[in-house]
N, C-alpha and C positions, 0 to 999 in steps of 0.2 A: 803725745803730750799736748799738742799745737790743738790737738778736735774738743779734750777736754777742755780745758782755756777756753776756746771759743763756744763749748757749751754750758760752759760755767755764766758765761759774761750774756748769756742769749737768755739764761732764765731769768739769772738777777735782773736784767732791764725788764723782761716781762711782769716778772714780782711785782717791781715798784710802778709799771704800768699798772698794774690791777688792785695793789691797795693804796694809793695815790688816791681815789674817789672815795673808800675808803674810810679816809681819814679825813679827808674833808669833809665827809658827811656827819662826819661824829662831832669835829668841829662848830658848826655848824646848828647839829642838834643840841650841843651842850649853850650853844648862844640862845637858841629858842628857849632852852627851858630859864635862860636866865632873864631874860624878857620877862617870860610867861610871872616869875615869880615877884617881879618888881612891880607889874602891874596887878597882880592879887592884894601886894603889900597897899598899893596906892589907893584903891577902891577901900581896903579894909580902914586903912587912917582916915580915909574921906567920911566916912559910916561912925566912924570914934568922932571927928574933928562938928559933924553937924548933929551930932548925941549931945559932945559937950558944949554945943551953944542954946542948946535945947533947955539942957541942963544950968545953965549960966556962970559955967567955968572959964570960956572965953569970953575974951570981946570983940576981938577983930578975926570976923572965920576969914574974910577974903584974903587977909594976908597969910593967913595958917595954909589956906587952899592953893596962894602963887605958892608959896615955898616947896608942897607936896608936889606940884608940877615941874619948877624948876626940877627937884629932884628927879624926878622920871627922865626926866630929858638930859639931865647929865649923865643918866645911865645907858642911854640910848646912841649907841655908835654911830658915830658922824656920816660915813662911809656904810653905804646899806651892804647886805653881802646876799651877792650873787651867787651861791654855793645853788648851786641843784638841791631843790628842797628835799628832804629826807624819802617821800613819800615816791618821789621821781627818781631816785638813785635807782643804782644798775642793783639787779634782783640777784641772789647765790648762782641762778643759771650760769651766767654771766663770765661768774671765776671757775667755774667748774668748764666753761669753754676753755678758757685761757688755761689750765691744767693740760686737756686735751692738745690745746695747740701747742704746747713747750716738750710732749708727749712725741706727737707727730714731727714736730721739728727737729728734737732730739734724734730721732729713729730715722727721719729722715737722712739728717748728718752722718749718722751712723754709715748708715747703708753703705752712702755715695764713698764716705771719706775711706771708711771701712773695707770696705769691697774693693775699693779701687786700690787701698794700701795692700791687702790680701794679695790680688790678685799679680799686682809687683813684686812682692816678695817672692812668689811663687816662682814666677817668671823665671826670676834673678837666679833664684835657687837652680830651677832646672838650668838654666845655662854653663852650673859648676860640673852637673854632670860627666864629664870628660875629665875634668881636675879630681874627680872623688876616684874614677879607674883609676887615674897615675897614682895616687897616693895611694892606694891598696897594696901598690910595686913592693911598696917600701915600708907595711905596717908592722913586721918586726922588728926595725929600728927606729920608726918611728911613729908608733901606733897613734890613731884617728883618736882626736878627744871627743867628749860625750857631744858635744853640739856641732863639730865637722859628722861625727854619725846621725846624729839628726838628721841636718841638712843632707845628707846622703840619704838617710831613706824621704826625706820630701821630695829631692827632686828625681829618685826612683816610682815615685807615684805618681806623680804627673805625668814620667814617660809610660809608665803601664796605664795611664789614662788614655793615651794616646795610642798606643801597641799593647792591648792588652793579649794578645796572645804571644808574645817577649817570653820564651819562656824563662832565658839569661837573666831576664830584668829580675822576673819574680823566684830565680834561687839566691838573685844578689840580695835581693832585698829579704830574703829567708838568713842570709846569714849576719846582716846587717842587722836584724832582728834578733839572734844571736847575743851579738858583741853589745848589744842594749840591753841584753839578761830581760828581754820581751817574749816569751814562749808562743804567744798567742799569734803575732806578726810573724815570728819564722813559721810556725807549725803553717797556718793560713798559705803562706807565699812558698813552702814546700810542698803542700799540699798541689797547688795552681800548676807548680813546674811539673811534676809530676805529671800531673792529668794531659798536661801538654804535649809531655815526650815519655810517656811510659817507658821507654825501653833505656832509658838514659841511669846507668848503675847508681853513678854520682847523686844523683837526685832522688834514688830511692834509699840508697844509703841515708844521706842525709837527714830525711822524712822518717825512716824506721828507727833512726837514733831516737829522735827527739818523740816521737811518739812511746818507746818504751823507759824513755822518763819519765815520762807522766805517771799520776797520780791516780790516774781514771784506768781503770779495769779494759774499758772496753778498747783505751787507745794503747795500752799493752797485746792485748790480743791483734788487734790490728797490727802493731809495729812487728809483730813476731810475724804474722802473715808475709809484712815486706821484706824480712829478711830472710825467710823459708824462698821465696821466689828469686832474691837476687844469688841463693847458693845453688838452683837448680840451674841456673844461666851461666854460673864460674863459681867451680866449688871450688875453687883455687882464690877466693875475695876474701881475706883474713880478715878484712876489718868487718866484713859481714859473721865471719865464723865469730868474731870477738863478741861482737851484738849478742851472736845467737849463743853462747856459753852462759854470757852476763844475764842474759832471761833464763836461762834454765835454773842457773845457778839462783837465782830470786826467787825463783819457782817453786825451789828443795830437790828440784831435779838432778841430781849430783851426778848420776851415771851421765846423763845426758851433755851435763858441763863438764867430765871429766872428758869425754871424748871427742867433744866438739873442739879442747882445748889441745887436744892432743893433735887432731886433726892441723891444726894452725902451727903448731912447732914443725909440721911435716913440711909444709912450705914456708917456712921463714928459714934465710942462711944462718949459718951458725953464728956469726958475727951478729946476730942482730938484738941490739939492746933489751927487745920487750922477752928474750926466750926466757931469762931468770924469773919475769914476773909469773911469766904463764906458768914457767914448771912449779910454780909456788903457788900457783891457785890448782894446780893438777892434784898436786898433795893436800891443798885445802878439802879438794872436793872426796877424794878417797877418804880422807878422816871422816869426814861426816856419814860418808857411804858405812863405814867400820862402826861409827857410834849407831848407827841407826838398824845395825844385822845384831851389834847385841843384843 
């Protein structure tokens, strides 16, 4: 607020620097032309006043001639004026300078005030760093509001500015990417961790999730890629088996998601909440299998 103000108050003085001359000059020109017209007037009465002595209408021209002078001279300002004559005034160059410099001086302000405000927030942010881990402790009680996520993913860039092969940094900031319903920040920062730690399950899971949400053909094939690779490494990874059902099942693949789902009930205990959904997507997927041998 404090830069605006101060570039608020840097043009206006400039302003009134530049049309200050101006208006003086206009001033100035409007006293010229009023001269210019009193003495047309005076010559022209003088031209009538020695016609009608010509004529024999007067009788005294010299006193008709003091009055016409008198009169000039009272119209003649006491005080001469020093204005810079019109012809000498500062040329359009001149304001189109001073354009430039409130321009340059502005930008200059900018920069300095700007940059250096930036570059402290910045700062600031990354030193919460440490405060954004502790509070993740505790985000199902008391989950991160939209601007503590922010400043968590700010001051997660600055550190992967710094450590950019973090690969920690960059699946935080994939899931903080997430919680900001930002597809394009997690997809990018799962992608990174990924390339980093190839063999990291967590990280490929996470990337093959959010890839076979997408919208785009190609990153469905791709995300199905990542999750064919993490069940050849533990075909025992349910949530990977769940990924791979949920693509087939999109697909029209039904055999494919019936079995893959089946496959997942083999390894979850029986106590385990998600067995009723699955066995209800297993008879989903056989229905469809049965409409479709009709």
């Amino acid at each position: 607020m404090n830069f605006w103000i101060i570039a608020i108050w840097i043009t206006l003085a400039i302003g009134a620097i530049a049309f200050y001359p101006l208006l003086k000059r206009n001033t100035h020109q409007n006293s010229q032309k009023r001269d210019e017209l009193n003495k047309a007037f005076y010559f022209d009465r003088l031209k009538e006043v020695e016609q009608e002595e010509k004529e024999g209408l007067i009788e005294d021209n010299q006193q008709t001639k003091l009055e016409l002078q008198q009169s000039l001279l009272d119209d003649i300002p006491s005080q001469p004026d020093i204005t810079v004559d019109g012809k000498k005034s500062l040329s359009p160059l001149w304001f189109i300078g001073l354009i430039i410099l409130v321009i340059g001086t502005s930008s200059a302000i900018y920069w300095n005030v700007g940059s250096w405000f930036t570059g402290t927030m910045l700062e600031m942010t990354h030193k919460k760093l440490d405060y954004f881990y502790e509070r993740i402790k505790t985000e199902e009680t008391d989950p991160l509001s939209d601007q503590e996520l922010n400043q968590f993913a700010m001051a997660l860039r600055v550190e992967l500015q710094e450590k950019p092969t973090d690969d920690k940094s960059w699946f935080m900031l994939g899931q903080v990417g997430m919680a900001l319903d930002n597809g394009q920040i997690a997809l990018d920062s799962y992608a990174k961790a990924v390339a980093l730690k190839p063999d990291n399950l967590q990280y490929k899971q996470k990337y093959a999730q959010l890839l076979l949400f997408s919208s785009d053909p190609k990153d469905k094939e791709k995300g199905e890629e990542v999750v064919k690779e993490i069940i050849r490494i533990d075909h025992t990874n349910v949530d990977a088996l769940s990924l791979l059902a949920f693509s087939s099942f999109e697909k029209e693949d039904y055999k494919m998601a019936a079995m893959t789902w089946g496959m997942m009930l083999k390894f979850l205990p029986e106590n385990d909440p998600r067995r009723p959904t699955i066995e209800r997507s297993i008879q989903s997927a056989l229905s469809m299998i049965k409409t479709e041998n009709k």
